[in-house]
C-alpha positions in Angstrom: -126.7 -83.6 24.3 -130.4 -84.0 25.4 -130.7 -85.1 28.1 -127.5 -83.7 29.6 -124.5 -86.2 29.8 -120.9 -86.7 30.7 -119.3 -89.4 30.2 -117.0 -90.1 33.7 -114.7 -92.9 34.1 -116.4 -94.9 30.7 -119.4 -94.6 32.4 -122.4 -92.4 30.9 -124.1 -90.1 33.2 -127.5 -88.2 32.9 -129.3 -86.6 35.2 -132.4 -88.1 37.2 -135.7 -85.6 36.4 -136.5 -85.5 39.9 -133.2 -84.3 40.7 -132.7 -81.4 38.1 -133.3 -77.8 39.8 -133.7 -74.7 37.0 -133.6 -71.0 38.0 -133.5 -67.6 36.5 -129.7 -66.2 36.8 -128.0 -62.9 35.6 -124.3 -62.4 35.4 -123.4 -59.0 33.6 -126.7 -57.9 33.7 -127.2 -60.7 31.2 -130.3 -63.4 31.6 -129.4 -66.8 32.2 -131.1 -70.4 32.9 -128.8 -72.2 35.2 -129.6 -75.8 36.0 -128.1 -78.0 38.9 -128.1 -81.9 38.8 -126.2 -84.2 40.4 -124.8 -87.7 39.6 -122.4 -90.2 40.1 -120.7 -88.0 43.0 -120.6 -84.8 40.3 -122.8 -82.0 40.4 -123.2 -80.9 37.1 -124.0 -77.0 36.6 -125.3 -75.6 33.1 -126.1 -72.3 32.3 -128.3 -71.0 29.2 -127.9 -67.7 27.9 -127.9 -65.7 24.6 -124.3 -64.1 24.1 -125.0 -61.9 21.3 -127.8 -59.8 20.0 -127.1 -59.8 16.2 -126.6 -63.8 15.8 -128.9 -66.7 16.6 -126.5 -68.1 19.1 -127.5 -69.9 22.4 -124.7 -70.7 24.8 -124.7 -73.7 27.0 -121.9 -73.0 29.6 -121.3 -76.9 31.5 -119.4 -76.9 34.6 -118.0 -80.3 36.7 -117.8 -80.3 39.9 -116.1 -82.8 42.0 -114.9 -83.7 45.2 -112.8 -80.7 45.9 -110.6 -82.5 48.8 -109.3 -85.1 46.3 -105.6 -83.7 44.0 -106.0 -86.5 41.6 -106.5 -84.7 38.4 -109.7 -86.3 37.1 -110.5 -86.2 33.5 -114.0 -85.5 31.5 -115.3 -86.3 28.4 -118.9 -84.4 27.3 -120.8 -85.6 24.1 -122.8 -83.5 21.5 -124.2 -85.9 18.5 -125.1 -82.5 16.7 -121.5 -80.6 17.9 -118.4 -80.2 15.0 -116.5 -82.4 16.9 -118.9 -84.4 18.8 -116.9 -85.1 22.1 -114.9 -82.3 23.9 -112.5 -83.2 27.1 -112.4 -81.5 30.2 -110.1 -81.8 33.4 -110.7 -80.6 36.6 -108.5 -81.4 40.2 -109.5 -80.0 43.4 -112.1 -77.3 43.5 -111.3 -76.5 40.3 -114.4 -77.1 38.1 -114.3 -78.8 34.4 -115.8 -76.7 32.0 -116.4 -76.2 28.5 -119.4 -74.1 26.1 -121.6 -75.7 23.8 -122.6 -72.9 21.4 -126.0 -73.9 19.3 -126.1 -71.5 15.9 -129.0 -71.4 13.5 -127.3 -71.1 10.1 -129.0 -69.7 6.7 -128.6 -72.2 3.6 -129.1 -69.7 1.5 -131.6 -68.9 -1.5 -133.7 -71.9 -1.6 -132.4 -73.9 1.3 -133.7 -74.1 4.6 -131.6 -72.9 7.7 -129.6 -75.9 9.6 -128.8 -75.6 13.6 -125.0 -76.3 13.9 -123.2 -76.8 17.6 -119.6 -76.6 18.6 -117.4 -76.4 21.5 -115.2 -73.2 22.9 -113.6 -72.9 26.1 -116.2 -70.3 27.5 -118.3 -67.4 25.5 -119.1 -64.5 27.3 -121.4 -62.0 26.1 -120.8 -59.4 24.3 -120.3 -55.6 25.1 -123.4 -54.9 22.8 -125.3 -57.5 24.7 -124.4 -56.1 28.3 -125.8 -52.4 27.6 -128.7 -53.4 25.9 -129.4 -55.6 28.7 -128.7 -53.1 31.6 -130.5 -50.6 30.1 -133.9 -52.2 30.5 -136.8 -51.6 32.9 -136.0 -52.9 36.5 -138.7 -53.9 39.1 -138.2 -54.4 42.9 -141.0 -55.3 45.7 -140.7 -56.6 48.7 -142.6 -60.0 47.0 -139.8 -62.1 45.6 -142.3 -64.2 43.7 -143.8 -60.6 41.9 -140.3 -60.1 41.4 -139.5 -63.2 39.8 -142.9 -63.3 37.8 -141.7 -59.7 36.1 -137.9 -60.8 35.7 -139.2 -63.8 33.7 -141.4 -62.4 31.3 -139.0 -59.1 30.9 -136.3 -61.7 30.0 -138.3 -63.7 27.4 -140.6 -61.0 25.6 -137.9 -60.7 22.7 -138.6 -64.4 21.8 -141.8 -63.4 20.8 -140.5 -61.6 17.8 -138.9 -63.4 14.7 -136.2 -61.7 12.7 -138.7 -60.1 10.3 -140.9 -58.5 12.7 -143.7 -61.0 13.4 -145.3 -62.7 16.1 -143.1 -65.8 16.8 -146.0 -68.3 17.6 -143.8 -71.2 17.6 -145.5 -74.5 16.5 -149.2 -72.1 16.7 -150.3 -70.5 12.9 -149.9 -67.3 14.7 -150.5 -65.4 11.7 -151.7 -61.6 11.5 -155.0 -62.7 12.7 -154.4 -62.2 16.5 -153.7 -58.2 17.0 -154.7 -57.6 20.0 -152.0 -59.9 21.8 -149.5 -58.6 19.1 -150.6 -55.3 20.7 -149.6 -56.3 24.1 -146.5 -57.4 23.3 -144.8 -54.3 21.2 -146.5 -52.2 24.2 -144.8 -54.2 27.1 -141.5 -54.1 25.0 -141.6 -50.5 25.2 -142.6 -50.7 28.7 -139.3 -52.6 29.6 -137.1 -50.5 27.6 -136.7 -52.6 24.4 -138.3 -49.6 22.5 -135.9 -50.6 19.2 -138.0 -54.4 19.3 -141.5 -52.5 20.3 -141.9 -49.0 19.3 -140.1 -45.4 19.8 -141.8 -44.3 22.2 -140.0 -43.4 25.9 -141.4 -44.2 29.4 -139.6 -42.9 32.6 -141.6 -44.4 36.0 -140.7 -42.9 39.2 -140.4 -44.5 42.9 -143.7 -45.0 45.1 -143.9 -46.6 47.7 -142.6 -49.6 48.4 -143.2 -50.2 44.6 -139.7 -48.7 42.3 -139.0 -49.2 38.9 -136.4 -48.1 37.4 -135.7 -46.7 33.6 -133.4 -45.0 32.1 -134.9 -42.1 29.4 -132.6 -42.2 25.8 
């Protein structure tokens, strides 16, 4: 499902790049990527968000929206080659939106095998309890600068990428290999920083107000 698509009325939709707007989003306390796009008279919302903490699970929340004056009941089909099934239908009349979760899931193969990524649909997939807490509990930062603001909610949210499941630096496609200390450095000390002492360290921070400057920490 890359681009995004919907199949309405026979007709395959996708969004034009021009027209697709992405923002940072919370709901629970919990980090999301919502994007907005509209086609075909539909505006098509997705939000991205982990639901877990103990799985390598991405959900991909996709909501229809359609003329909410009309009562016809209008029916949806959305498409995932890689989902177990592929297709999942969707209604929606009114204001009512269509929705259904795409969950991606990295899966071990085992001794020997590489890991696969597996999809499938659910109705929704809200996060877990676990998830919330851990997720409240981290360092908050307010200024009157929305942009500062936004700049520290962004990297706050995706420092624990940076980490794989046995420790290291996650350097993506780079050969991020021991080599590069320094930045490792920065990383564990900003994770403790934020409150994510479990990923970056044990060591406890408290900050207090000043100013017009506040962030906020809660000391375990």
């Amino acid at each position: 499902m890359n681009p995004s698509r919907s199949l309405c009325f026979g007709r395959s939709i996708r969004p034009s790049p021009s027209g697709v707007v992405g923002e940072w989003h919370e709901a629970d306390g919990v980090p999301l990527v919502r994007v907005t796009w509209t086609a075909s008279s539909l505006t098509v919302v997705e939000e991205f968000f982990c639901p877990c903490l103990d799985r390598p699970r991405i959900a991909r929340r996709i909501m229809l929206l359609g003329d909410s004056s009309s009562a016809l009941l209008r029916v949806f089909r959305l498409r995932c080659r890689q989902a177990n099934p592929t297709e999942r239908a969707v209604s929606t009349r009114g204001e009512a939106p269509a929705q259904a979760t795409l969950v991606y899931e990295i899966r071990d193969g085992g001794p020997g095998s590489p890991s696969a990524l597996g999809a499938h649909w659910e109705e929704d997939l809200p996060a877990t309890p676990e998830a919330v807490e851990a997720w409240m509990g981290l360092t908050t930062f307010r200024t009157p600068h929305a942009g500062l603001n936004h700049l520290f909610r962004s990297a706050r949210n995706q420092l624990p990428t940076a980490i794989d499941k046995r420790g290291r630096m996650d350097g993506s496609i780079w050969q991020y290999n021991l080599e590069w200390v320094r930045d490792q450095a920065h990383v564990a000390e900003a994770l403790v920083l934020t409150g994510g002492q479990e990923q970056g360290g044990d060591e406890q921070w408290a900050s207090a107000p000043h100013g017009d400057l506040q962030c906020d920490h809660p000391v375990g």
